[in-house]
N, C-alpha and C positions, 0 to 999 in steps of 0.2 A: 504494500500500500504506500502510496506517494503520500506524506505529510509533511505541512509547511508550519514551523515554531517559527511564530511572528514574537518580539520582546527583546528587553534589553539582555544582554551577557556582563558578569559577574569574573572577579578571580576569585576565587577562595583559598585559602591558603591557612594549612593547619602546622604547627613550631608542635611535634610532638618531643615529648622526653621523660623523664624522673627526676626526683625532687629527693632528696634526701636526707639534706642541712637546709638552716637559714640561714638568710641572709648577714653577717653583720655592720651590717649599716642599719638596716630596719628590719622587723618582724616579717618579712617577705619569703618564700623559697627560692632557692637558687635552681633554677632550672638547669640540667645537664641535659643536650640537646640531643636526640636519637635520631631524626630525620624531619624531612620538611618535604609535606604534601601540598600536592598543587592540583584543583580541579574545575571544570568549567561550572559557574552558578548561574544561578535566573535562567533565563529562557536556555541558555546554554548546556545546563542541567537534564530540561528537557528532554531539547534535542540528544546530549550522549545518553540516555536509557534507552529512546526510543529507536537508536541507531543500534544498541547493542543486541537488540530485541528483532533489530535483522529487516526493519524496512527503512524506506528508501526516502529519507531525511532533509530538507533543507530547511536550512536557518538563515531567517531573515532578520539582521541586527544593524546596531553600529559598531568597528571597531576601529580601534586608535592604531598609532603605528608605535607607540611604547614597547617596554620587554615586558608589562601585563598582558599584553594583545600578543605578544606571540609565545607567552605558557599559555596562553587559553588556543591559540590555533593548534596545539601542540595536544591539547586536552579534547577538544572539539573532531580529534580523526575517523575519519567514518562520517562526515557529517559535513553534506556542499554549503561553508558557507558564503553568505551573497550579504555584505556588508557595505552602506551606505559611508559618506565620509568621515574621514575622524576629527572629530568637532572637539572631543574632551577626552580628561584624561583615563586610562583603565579605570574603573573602580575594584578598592581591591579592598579584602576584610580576610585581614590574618587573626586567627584565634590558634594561643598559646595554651594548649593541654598538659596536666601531669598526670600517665596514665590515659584515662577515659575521662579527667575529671577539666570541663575548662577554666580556667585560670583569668584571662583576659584577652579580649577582643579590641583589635585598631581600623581603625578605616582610611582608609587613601584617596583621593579623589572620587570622594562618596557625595560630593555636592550640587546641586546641579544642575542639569546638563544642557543645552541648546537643543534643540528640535533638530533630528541628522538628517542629509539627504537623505534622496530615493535614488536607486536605477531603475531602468527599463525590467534587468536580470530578475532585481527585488521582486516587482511588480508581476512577473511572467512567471514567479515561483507560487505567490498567492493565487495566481489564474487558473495556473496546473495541477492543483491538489486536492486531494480525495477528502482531507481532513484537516483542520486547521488548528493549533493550539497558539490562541496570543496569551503570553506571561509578559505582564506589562510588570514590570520595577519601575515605575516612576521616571524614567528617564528620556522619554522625547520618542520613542521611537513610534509608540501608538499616537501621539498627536500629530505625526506628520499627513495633510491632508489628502494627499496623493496612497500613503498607506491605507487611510481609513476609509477612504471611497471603493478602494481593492478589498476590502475587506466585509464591507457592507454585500457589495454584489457579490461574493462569494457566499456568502450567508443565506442567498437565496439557493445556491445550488448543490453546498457540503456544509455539514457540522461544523461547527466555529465552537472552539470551546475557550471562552474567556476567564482567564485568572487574573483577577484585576488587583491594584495595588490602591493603598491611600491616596499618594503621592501622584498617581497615574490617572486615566483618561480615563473618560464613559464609556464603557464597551459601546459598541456600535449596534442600530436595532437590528432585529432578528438574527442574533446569536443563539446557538443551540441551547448551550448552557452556561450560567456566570457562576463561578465558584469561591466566594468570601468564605472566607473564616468566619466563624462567628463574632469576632473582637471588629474587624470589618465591618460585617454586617449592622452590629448595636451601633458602631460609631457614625456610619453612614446614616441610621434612622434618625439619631440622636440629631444629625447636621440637617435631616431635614424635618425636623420638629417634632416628631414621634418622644413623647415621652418615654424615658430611659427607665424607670422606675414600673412601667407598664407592658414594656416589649421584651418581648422574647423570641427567639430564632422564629418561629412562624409569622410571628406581625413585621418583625424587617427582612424577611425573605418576602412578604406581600409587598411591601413597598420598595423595595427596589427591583420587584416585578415591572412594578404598574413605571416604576421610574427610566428603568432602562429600555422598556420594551425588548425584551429577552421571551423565549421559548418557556425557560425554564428559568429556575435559580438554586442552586445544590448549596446550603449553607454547610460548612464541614466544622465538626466539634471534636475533633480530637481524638481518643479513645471513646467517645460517647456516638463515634460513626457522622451520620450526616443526617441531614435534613431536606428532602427537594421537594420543592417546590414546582407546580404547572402554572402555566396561564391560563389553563381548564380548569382554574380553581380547585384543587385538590393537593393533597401532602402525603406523601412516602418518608417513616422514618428510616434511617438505614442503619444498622447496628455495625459496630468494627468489630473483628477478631481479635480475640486478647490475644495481644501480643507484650515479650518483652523489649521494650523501648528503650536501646541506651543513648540514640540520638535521633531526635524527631526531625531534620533538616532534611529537606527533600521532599517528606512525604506531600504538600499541595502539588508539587512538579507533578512528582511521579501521578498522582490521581489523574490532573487535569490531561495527562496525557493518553494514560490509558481513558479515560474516557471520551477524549477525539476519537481512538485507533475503533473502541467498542463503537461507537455512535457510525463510526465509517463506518464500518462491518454489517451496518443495516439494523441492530439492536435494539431493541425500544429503550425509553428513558430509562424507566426503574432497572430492567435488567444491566443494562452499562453504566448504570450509577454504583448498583451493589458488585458487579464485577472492577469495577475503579475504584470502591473503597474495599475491596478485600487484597487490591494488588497493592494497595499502598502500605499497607500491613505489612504483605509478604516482602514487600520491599523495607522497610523499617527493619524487621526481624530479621532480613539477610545481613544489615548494616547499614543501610543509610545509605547518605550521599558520603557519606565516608570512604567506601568499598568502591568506591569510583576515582577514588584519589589516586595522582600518578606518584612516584617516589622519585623526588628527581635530586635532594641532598642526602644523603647519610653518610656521618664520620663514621665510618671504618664498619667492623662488622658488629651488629649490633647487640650494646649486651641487655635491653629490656626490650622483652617482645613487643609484636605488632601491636599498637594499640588499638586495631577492630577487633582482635582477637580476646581484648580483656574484658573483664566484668563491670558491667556498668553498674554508677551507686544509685542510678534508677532500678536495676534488677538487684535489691535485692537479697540477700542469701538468707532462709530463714534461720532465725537465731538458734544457735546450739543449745541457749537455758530458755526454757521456755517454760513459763508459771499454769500450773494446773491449779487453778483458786490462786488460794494463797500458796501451797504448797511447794516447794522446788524440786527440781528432780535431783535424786541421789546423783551426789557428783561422778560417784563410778558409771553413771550414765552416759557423762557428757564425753568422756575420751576418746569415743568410736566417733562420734558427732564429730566434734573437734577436728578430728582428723578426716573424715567425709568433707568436710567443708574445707579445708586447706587443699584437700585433694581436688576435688570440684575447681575453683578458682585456678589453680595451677595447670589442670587441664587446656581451660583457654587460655593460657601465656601469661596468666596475671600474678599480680605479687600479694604476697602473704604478709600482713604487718599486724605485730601483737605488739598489745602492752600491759602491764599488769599495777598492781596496788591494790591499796585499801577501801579507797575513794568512800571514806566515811563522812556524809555532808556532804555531801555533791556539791562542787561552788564554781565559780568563774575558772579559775584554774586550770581546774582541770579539765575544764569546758576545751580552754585554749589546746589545752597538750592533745587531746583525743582529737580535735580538727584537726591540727598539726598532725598529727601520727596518720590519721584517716587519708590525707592529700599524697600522702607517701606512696599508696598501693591499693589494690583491691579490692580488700576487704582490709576492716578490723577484728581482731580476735583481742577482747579482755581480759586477761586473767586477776580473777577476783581472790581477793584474800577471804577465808570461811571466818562465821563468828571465833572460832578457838583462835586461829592461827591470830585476828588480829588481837585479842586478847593477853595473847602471850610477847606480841612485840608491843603492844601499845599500852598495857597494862589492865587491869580487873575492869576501870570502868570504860572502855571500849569494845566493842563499836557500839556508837549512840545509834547508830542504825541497822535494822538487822538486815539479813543477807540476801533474804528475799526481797527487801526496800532495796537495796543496794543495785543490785542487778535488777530490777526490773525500771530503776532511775536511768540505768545506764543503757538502755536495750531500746529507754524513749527519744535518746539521744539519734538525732539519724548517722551520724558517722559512727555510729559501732553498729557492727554488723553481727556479735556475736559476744558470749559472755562463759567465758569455763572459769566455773568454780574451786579453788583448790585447799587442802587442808594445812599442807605443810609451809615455815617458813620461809620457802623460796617457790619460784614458780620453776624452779629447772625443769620436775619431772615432766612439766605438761609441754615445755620448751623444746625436748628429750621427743617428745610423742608427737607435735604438731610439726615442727622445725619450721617455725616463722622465717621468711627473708627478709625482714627487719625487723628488730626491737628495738624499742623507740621508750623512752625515759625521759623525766623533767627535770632539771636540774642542772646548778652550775659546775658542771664537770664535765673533761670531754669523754667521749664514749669507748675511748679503750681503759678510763677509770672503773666503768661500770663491771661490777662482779660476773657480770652475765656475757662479757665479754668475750673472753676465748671460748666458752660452751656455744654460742652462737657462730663463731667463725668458720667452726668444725666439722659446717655440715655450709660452709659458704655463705652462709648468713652478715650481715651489718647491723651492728649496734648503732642509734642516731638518739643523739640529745635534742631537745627544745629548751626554749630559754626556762629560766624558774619566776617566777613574775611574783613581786614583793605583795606582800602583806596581803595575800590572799593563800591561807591555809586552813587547815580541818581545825587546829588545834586553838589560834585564833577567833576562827569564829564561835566557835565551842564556847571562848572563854566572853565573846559578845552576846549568846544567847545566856548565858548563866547571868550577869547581871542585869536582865531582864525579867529574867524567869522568878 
């Protein structure tokens, strides 16, 4: 099938690596870089699934003559593009990861843009196509009037499937299908008077029916599926497959396209609606627009796996202590868990990071230390001290908290992923059984001081400190609720 992605193009650009230490200049991690992914985004996104999926592709964009415009030509193969003149600069959006986890996001020539030519070539790509997907990002390329007049008459004779953007143009009338997001959708009613406090995906999917003069209007919610909408007055919910989601980027691309390819194919609405949001899914669940990324930097051979390959902290891993009532489960329970769950994570390339204590009073602290530890890898695994053990290091009137409070304080926390409980003075043995790839400790000492140091090395493991942050401890605030109390 011949299909034309009308819309702007994108670089995307991910700095993956590990984190290990902080920073000292500031409370920051220092990123160690593993490699640096390059992939085409916005309408360009489209276009490489839909090319990869084996039909016969062109991309109607603008592109610059920068070195963004040629990692995106680079990314874009497989895919005739037919690009207007270069008016402005690439837009680029690098996001820095540690792990699966992102860190921070820059933009480059994200501002914008002038209205791009047309060619003749442009204009003869929209003419000849079975199927149309416009992915408008805001940036000039649907306002051009020569495009939008190509685009309207097309509408009369293929599927036009519009993905429209805030920032972007009015889809053109008689578009098959317009696919807002819901955040879209409320905001768009919202701007045209629709009380916000009253609307819900069905009253701004009717008004921006009746506004854009569209076929349809498919409002998409997320994990919650979708919403469409007819101009026959009537509503299809559409449910998603549960899927595990470690990065939802892509998935409108991927919909709006397969619901051009579905709608060409001669498909009625509802059926190409729900076959477009279950691909979107299976595209999510594959990986994302991640799994599309090319590798075009890596120092040397790398020593932290692929980052599509790791565990995402949206998936995940159910907790090894888990509370029956009140009740906890005998800790000789947890050692086969424990190790199930280091195993699991390790299977997909990910990293294992434990840490342990008493963590009686739950405070700020150690709020910081278990982020800090959590950004390192994976998963986290806690190793809890039991009522005896802290008793005997801390003395008769310790722990103010029992141990089923403790761990289930800790379990609420979203960066601990898990909680093993232990009896004795040290956590070696559970150390011994699990063999974390990092343990991570608070404290001003560096990490070949810690005890746990050579038993961690031994199996290839890293000890890593986090700073000790003043006058926030158990033992202190202890001594602030007693003259209260």
């Amino acid at each position: 099938m011949r299909i034309t992605v009308v819309g702007d193009v994108l670089l995307d650009v991910d700095i993956n690596g590990a984190a290990t230490r902080l920073s000292p200049d500031a409370p920051v991690p220092v990123v160690d870089v593993a490699d640096v992914r390059r992939r085409a985004g916005g309408a360009g996104l489209v276009a490489t699934v839909l090319a990869q999926d084996g039909h016969d592709v062109a991309l109607v964009t603008a592109l610059s003559d920068d070195d963004g415009a040629s990692h995106l030509r680079r990314a874009l193969t497989g895919v005739a593009v037919l690009a207007g003149a270069p008016l402005a600069p690439t837009p680029t959006k690098t996001r820095v990861r540690i792990g699966t986890h992102p860190m921070v996001r820059f933009d480059q020539g994200c501002a914008p843009a002038p209205v791009p030519a047309t060619t003749e070539h442009m204009l003869a790509a929209i003419a000849s196509a079975e199927a149309i997907v416009v992915a408008d990002y805001g940036r000039g390329i649907t306002a051009n009037p020569h495009i939008r007049a190509a685009l309207a008459e097309a509408a009369k004779r293929v599927p036009v499937v519009w993905d429209p953007h805030p920032a972007g143009s009015q889809p053109v009338a008689g578009a098959a299908v317009v696919t807002p997001n819901l955040a879209e959708a409320l905001t768009s009613a919202k701007a045209g008077g629709l009380d916000p406090a009253r609307t819900g995906a069905e009253e701004a999917g009717r008004y921006l029916l009746e506004k854009w003069g569209s076929t349809a209007v498919l409002v998409t919610r997320g994990e919650d599926g979708a919403l469409l909408l007819s101009a026959d007055e009537w509503a299809q919910g559409i449910p998603a497959p549960r899927t595990n989601v470690s990065d939802p980027c892509g998935a409108g691309d991927r919909l709006a396209g397969s619901l051009a390819l579905h709608l060409g194919r001669g498909l009625g609405l509802v059926q190409a609606a729900t076959k477009a949001v279950e691909d979107a899914s299976a595209f999510l669940a594959a990986g994302g627009a991640a799994s599309l990324a090319v590798v075009e930097d890596a120092p040397g051979p790398a020593t932290e796996p692929s980052p599509a390959t790791k565990v995402s902290p949206a998936t995940k891993v159910s907790p090894v202590v888990e509370l029956k009532g009140l009740e906890l489960l005998d800790p000789g329970e947890l050692e086969p868990d424990g190790i199930r769950l280091a195993q699991a994570v390790r299977s997909r390339g990910g990293t294992v990071v434990a840490t342990g204590g008493c963590f009686d009073l739950l405070h700020a602290g150690h709020a910081r230390t278990l982020a800090a530890a959590r950004s390192m890898g994976d998963c986290l695994i806690v190793y809890l001290n039991s009522d005896e053990s802290v008793s005997r290091l801390k003395g008769a009137h310790r722990p103010i908290v029992s141990v089923e409070d403790r761990a289930e304080l800790l379990l609420a926390l979203e960066c601990v992923d898990a909680v093993v409980v232990f009896g004795e003075d040290t956590p070696e043995a559970c150390l011994r059984e699990i063999r974390p790839d990092i343990w991570v400790k608070g404290g001003d000492y560096t990490p070949e001081e810690l005890p746990e140091a050579r038993l961690v090395s031994g199996w290839g493991g890293r000890c890593v400190t986090v700073p000790f942050h003043p006058a926030r401890s158990t033992s202190g605030l202890a001594a602030a609720l007693a003259k209260v109390s």
